[in-house]
N, CA and C atoms as a LAMMPS dump frame, in Angstrom:
ITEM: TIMESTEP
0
ITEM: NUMBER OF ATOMS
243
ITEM: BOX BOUNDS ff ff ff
-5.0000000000000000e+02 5.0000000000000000e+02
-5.0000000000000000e+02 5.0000000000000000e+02
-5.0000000000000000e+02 5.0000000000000000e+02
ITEM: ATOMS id mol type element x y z
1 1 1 N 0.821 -1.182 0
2 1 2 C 0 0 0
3 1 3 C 0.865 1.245 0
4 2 1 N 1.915 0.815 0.523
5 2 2 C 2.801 1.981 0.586
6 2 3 C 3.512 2.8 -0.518
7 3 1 N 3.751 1.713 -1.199
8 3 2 C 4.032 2.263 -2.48
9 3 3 C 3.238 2.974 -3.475
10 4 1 N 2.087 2.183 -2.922
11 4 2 C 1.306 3.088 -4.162
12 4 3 C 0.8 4.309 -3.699
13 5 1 N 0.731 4.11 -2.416
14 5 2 C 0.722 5.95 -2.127
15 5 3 C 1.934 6.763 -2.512
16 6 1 N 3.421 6.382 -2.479
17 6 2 C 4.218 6.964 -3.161
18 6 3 C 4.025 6.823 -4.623
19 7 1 N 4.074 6.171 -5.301
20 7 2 C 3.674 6.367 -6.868
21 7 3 C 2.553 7.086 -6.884
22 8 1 N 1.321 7.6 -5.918
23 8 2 C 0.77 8.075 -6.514
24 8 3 C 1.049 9.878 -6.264
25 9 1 N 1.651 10.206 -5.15
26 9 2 C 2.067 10.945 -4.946
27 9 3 C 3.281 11.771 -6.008
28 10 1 N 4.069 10.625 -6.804
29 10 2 C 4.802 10.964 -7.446
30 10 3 C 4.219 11.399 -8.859
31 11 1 N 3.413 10.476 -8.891
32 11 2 C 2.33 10.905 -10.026
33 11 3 C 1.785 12.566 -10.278
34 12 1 N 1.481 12.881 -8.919
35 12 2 C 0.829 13.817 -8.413
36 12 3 C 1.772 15.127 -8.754
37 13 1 N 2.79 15.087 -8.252
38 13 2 C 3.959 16.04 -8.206
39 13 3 C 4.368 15.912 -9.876
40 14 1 N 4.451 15.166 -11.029
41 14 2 C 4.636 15.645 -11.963
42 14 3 C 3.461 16.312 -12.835
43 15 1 N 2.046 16.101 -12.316
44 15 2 C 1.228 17.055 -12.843
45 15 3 C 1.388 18.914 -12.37
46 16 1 N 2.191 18.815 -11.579
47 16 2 C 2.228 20.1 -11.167
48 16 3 C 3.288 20.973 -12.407
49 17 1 N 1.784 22.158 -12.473
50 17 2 C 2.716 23.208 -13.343
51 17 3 C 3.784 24.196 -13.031
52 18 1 N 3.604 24.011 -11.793
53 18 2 C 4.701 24.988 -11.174
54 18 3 C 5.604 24.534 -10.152
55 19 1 N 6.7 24.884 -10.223
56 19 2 C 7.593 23.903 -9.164
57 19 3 C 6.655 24.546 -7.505
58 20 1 N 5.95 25.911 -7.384
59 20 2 C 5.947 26.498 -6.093
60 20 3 C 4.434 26.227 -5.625
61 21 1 N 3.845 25.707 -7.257
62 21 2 C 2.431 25.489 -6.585
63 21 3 C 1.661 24.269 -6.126
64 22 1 N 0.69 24.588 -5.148
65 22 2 C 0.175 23.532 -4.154
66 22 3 C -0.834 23.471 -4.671
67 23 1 N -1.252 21.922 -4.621
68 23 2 C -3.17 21.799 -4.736
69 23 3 C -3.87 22.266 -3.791
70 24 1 N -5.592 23.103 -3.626
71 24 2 C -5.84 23.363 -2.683
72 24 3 C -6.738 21.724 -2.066
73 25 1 N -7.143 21.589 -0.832
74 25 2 C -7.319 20.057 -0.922
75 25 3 C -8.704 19.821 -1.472
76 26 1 N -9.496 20.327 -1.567
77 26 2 C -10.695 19.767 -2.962
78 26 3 C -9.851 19.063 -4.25
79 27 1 N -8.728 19.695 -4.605
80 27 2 C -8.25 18.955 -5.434
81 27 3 C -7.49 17.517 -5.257
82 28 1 N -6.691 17.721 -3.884
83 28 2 C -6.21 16.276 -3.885
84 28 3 C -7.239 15.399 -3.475
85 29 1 N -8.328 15.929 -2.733
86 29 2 C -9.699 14.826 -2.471
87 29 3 C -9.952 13.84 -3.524
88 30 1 N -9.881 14.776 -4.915
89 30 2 C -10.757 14.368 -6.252
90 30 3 C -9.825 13.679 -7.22
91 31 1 N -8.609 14.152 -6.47
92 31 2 C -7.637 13.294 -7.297
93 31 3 C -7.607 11.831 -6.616
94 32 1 N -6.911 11.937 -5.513
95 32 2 C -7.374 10.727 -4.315
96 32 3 C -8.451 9.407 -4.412
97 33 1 N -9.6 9.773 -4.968
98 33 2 C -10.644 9.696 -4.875
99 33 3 C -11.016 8.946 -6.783
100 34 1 N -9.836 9.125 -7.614
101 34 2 C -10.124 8.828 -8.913
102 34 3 C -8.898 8.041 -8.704
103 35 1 N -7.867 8.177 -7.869
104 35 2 C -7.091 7.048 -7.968
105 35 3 C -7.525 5.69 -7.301
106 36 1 N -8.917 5.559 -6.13
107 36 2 C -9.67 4.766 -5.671
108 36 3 C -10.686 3.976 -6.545
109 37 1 N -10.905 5.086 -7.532
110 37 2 C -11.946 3.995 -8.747
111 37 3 C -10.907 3.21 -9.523
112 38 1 N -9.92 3.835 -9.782
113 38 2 C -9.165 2.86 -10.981
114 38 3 C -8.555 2.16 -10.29
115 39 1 N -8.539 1.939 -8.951
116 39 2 C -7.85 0.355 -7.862
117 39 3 C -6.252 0.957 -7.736
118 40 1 N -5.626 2.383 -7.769
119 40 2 C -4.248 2.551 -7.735
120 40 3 C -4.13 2.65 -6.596
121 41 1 N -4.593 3.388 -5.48
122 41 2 C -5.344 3.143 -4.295
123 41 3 C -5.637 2.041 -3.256
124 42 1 N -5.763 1.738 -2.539
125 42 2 C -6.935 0.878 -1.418
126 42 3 C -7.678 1.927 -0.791
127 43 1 N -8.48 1.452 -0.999
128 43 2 C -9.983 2.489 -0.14
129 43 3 C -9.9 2.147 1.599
130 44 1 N -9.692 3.024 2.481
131 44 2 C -9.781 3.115 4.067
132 44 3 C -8.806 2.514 4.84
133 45 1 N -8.803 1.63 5.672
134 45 2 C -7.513 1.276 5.975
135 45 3 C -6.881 -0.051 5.584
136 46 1 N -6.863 -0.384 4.471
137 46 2 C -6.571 -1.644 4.09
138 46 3 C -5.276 -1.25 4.158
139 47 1 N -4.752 -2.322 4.514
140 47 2 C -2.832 -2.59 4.964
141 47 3 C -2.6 -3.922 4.349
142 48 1 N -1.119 -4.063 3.746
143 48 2 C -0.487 -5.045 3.313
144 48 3 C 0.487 -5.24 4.71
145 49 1 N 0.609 -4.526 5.795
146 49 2 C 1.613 -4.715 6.86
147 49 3 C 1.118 -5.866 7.421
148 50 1 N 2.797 -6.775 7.785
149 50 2 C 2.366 -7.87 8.325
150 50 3 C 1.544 -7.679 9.986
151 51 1 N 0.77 -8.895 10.595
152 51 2 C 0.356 -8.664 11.609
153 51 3 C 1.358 -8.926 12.653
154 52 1 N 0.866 -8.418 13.522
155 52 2 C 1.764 -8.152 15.457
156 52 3 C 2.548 -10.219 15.363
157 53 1 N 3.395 -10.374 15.576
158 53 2 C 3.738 -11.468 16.424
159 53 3 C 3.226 -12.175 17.393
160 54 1 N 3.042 -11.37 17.785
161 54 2 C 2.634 -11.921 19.75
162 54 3 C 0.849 -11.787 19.587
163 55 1 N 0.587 -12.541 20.111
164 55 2 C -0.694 -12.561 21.073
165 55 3 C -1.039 -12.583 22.44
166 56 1 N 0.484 -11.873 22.773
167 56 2 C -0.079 -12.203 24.157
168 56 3 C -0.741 -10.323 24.895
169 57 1 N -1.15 -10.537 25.828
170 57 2 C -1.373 -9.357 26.377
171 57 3 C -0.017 -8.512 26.959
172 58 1 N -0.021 -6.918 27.028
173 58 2 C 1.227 -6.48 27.036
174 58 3 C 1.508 -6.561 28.382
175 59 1 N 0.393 -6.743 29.837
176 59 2 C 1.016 -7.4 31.317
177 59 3 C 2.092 -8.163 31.663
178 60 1 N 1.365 -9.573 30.404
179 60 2 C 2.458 -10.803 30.398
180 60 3 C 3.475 -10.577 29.51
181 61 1 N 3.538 -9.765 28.745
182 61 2 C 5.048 -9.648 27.909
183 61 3 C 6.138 -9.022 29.01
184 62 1 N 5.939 -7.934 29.848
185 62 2 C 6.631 -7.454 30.882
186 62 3 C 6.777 -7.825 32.085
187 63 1 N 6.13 -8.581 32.25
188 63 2 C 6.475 -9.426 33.621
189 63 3 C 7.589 -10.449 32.799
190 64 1 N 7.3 -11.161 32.161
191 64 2 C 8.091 -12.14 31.078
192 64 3 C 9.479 -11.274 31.15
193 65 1 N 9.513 -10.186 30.398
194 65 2 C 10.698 -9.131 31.009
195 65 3 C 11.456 -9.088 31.765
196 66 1 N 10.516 -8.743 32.901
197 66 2 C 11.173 -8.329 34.172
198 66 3 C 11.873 -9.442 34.728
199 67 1 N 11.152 -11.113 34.661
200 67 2 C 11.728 -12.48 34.837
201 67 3 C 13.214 -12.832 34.143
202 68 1 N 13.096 -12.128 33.064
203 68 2 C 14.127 -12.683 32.213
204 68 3 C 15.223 -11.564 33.032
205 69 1 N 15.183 -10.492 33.303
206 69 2 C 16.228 -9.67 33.114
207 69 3 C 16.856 -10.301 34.911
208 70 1 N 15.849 -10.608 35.688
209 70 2 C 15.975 -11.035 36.829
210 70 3 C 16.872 -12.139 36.905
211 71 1 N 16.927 -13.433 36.04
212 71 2 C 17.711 -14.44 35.902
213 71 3 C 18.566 -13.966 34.548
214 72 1 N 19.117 -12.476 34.325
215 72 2 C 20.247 -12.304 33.133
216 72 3 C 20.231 -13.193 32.29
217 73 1 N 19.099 -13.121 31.527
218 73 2 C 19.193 -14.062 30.117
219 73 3 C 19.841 -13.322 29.362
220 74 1 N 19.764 -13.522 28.36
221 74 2 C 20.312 -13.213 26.976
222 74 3 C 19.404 -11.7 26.384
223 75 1 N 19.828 -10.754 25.904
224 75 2 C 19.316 -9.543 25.585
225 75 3 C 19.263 -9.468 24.505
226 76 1 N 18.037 -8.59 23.346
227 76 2 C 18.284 -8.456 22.174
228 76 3 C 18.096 -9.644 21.12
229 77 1 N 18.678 -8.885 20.695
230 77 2 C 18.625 -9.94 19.271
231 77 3 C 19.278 -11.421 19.517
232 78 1 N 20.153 -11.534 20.306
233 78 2 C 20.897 -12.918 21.339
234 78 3 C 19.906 -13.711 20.879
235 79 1 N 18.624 -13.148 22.105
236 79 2 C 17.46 -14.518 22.33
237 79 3 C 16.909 -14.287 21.846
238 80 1 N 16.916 -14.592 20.069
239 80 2 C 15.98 -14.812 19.679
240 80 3 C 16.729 -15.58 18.714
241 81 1 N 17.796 -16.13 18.699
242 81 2 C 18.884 -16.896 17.679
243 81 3 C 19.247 -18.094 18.778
């Protein structure tokens, strides 16, 4: 998704006739908004980002923490190799 907000942005910036001038935002709405019909876009919050790792609740991740740092495990990137 990310990209195509940069491509479309880049898109955007070579329609401009003037290096100093700005769209007012009715225009990027309508531009925005025509890059959503032709699918260049995702409409609302659609994300390609992967999801969270963990499922756990963030209580038990820090107590988990606080245990580990208590018996000096391994830090970082260490424990997880």
């Amino acid at each position: 998704m990310l990209k195509k907000i940069l491509i479309a942005a880049a898109v955007s910036q070579l329609l401009v006739l003037s290096a100093y001038a700005q769209a007012d935002k009715a225009t990027v709405k309508k531009e925005a908004a025509e890059a959503v019909k032709k699918g260049e876009l995702d409409k609302g919050e659609a994300s390609d980002a992967p999801k969270a790792k963990s499922t756990k609740a963030r209580a038990d991740v820090k107590a988990e923490a606080k245990e580990a740092v208590k018996k000096d495990a391994p830090r970082g990137e260490a424990a997880t190799k």
